[in-house]
N, C-alpha and C positions, 0 to 999 in steps of 0.2 A: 531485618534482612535487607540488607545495598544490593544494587547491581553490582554488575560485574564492571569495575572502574575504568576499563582499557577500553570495555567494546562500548560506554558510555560515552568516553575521549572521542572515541572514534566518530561514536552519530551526533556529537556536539560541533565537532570541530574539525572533520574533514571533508576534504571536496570531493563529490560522488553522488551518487543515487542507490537509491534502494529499489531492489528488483522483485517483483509480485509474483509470486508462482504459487499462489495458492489456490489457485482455479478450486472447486468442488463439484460436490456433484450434479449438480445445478447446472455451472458454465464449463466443467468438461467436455461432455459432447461439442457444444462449438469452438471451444481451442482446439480440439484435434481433427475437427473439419477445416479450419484453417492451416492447420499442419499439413493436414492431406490425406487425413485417415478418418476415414466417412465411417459412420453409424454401422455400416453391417461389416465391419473388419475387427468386430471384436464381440465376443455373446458375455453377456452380462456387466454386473459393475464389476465383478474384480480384473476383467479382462482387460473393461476400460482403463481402471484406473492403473493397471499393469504400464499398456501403451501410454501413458500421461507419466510416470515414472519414467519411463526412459527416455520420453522426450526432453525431462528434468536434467536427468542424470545427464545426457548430451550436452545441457545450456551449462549447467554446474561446471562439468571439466573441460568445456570450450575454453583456449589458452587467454582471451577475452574478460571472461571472467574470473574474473580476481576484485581485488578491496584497492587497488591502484585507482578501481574508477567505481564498483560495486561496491557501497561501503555496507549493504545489509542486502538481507533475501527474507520476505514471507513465507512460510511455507503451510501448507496444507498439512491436514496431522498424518493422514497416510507420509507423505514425505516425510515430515518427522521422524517417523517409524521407518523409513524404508534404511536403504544403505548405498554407501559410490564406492564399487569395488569391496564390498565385505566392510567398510567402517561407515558408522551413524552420517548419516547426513547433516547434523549439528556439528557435529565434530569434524567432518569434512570441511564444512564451509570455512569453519574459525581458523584452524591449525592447517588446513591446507592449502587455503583463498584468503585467509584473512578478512571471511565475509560476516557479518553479524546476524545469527539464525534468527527469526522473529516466528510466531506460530500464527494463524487464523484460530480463531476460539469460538466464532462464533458459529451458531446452527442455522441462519437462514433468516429469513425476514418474514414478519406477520402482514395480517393484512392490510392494506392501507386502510388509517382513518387519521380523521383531520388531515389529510393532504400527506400526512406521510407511512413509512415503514419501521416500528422500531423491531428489535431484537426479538426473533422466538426466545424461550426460557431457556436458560441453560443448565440443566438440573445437575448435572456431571463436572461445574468449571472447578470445583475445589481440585477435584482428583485430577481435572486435566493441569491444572496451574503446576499442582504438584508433580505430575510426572514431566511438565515443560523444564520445570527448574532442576530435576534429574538426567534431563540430558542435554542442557548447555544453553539452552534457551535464553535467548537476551530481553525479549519482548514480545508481546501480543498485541494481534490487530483485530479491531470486529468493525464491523459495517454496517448501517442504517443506509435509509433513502428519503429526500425529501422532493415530493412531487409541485409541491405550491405552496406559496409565502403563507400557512396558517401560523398563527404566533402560537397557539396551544400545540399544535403537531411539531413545529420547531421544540419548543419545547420540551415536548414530552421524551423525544431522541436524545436534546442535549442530556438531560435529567438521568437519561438510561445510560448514558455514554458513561458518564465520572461518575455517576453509583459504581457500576461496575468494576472502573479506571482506578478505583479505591482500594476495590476487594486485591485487585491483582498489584497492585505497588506493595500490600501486604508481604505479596511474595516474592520482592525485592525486584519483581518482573518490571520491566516499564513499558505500559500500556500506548498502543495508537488508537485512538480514538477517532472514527472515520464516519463522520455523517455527510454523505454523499450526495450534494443537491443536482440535482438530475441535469443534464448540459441541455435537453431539449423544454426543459421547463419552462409555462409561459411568464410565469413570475420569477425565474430565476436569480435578477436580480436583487428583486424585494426579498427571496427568502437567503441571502449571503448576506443581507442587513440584520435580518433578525437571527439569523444564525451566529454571525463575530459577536452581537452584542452577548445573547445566551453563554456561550462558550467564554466571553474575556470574565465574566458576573463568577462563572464558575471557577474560574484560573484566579482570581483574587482571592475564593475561599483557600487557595492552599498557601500554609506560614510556614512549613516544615523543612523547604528545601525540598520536597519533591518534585520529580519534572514528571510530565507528559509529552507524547508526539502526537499531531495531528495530522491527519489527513482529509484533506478536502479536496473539489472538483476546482479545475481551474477557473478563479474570476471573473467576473464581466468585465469588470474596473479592473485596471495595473495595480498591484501593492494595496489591492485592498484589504489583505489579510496581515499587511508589515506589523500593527499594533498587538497581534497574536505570534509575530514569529520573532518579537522584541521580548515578548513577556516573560519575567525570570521565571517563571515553572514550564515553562514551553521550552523540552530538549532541541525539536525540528520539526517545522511543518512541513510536511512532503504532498505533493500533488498526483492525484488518478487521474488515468487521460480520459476515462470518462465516456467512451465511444468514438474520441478524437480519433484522425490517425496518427504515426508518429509524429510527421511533417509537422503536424496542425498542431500536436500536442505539445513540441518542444517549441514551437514558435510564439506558441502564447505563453509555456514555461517563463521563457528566456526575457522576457517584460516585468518579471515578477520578483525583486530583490531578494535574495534568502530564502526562497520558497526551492526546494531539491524535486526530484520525480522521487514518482513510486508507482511507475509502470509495468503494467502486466500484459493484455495483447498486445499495444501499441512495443512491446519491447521483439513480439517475438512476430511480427507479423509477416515480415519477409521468411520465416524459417519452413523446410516443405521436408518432411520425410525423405524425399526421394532423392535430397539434398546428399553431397559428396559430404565425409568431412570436412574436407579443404571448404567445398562450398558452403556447408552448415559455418562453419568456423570464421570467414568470408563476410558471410550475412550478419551471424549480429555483431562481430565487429563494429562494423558500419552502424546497426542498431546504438551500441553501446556507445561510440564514438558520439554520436548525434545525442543520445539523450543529457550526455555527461556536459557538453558543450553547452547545452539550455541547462545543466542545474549547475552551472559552476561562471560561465561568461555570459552575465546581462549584457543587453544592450541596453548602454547608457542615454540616448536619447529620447526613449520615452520617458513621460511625464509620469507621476503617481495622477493617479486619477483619471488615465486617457483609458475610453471604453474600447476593449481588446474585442467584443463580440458583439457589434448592432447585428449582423446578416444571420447570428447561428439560431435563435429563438422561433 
């Protein structure tokens, strides 16, 4: 089973970002405190994630959003399920935005040991692979955390990541693989050493023509992930702002040759409930505007190798 060749075309080879809306259960409550809808304006989880839906559905049909600059969207599996005006969300994106659906797959993160977080279990990914690929789904993302430069802890996430990345190419899906090294880490740098190396060891075991996409936190060093976003099994490495703001997150972007966003608060941070459409509409403009500019025009005077982050650690 191939992907799907068009919206492949699309995450190889156009200019754009991919937009993270897959908040769960976990980081809902604080997306919709930053929205502007605090803790007691909704009783329980389906109410939350009601409100977190139509925050959705607003960023979706903003006239903004489109594949002119959004070349893909995350989504959460509720979102998957849900629908914009009576049609699938999947099917929204693609034939109506032109946007490439991706799912979050994974269930959360275990406890830390050796320095990092891999994957809870996912006893249900068959079934969910298969129903992703029943309703239009281009790719899956899952997330890990890496707290300190342990070379086993590194490890053990890469290991978990393309085990996984394997199961789901099966299903013609193509996987993001997102091991997320913490921006406030005090070895931040030393675990982005042992992490490119883990990840490039793994991207040589594939001979097939298979791609992956990666997702990582933005660099300490310029370009220091360019030997991973050259690799012929590497469709697109895309960047998480990480706790960044947007400002901060496109400006260290925008340093990083071929590295695209794949931002989630940092996209919607300006956005408030109480927002006009016009205003809603307004704001991420200007969101979208900015992130598009740092994944598509580097600036060309920095060096490969100049350190983008002494003051953040």
């Amino acid at each position: 089973m191939a992907p799907n060749q068009k919206m492949m075309s699309q995450m190889i080879d156009k200019d754009g970002f991919i937009a993270a809306l897959d908040q769960s259960g976990g980081s809902t409550p604080a997306a919709l405190r930053l929205y502007g809808i605090s803790d007691s304006d909704y009783n329980g989880e389906d109410d939350m994630f009601r409100l977190m839906h139509k925050m959705r559905v607003r960023i979706m049909t903003a006239s903004s959003f489109s594949g002119s600059k959004v070349i893909g969207a995350i989504l959460f599996e509720k979102t998957m399920d849900g629908d914009v005006g009576g049609r699938p969300v999947p099917d929204f994106l693609w034939e109506e935005r032109s946007v490439v659906p991706f799912l979050k797959i994974d269930k959360g993160l275990a406890a830390e040991e050796d320095g990092v977080q891999v994957m809870k279990p996912m006893p249900d990914l068959d079934s969910l692979l298969a129903r992703a690929v029943k309703k239009g789904i281009f790719g899956t993302k899952m997330r890990s955390v890496i707290a300190h430069a342990d070379r086993s802890g590194v490890a053990a996430v890469v290991k978990q990541q393309f085990e996984i990345a394997r199961r789901i190419l099966d299903y013609g899906l193509v996987p993001i693989v997102e091991p997320e090294v913490l921006i406030k880490s005090p070895t931040k740098q030393e675990a982005e050493t042992i992490l490119r190396d883990e990840i490039a060891d793994e991207l040589d075991r594939y001979t097939s023509g298979e791609k992956v996409m990666i997702k990582l936190s933005l660099p300490t060093v310029a370009n220091f992930y360019k030997p991973l976003i050259d690799h012929k099994s590497v469709a697109r490495v895309v960047a998480l702002s990480g706790g960044y703001s947007c400002a901060d997150a496109c400006e260290k972007l925008s340093h990083n040759d071929g590295m695209i966003a794949s931002f989630s608060r940092a996209l919607a941070e300006d956005l408030r409930v109480t927002m006009s459409d016009a205003e809603f509409d307004a704001g991420l403009s200007r969101a979208v505007e900015q992130i598009y500019n740092a994944s598509v025009f580097k600036t060309a005077a920095t060096a490969s190798g100049q350190k983008l982050e002494a003051t953040d650690n």
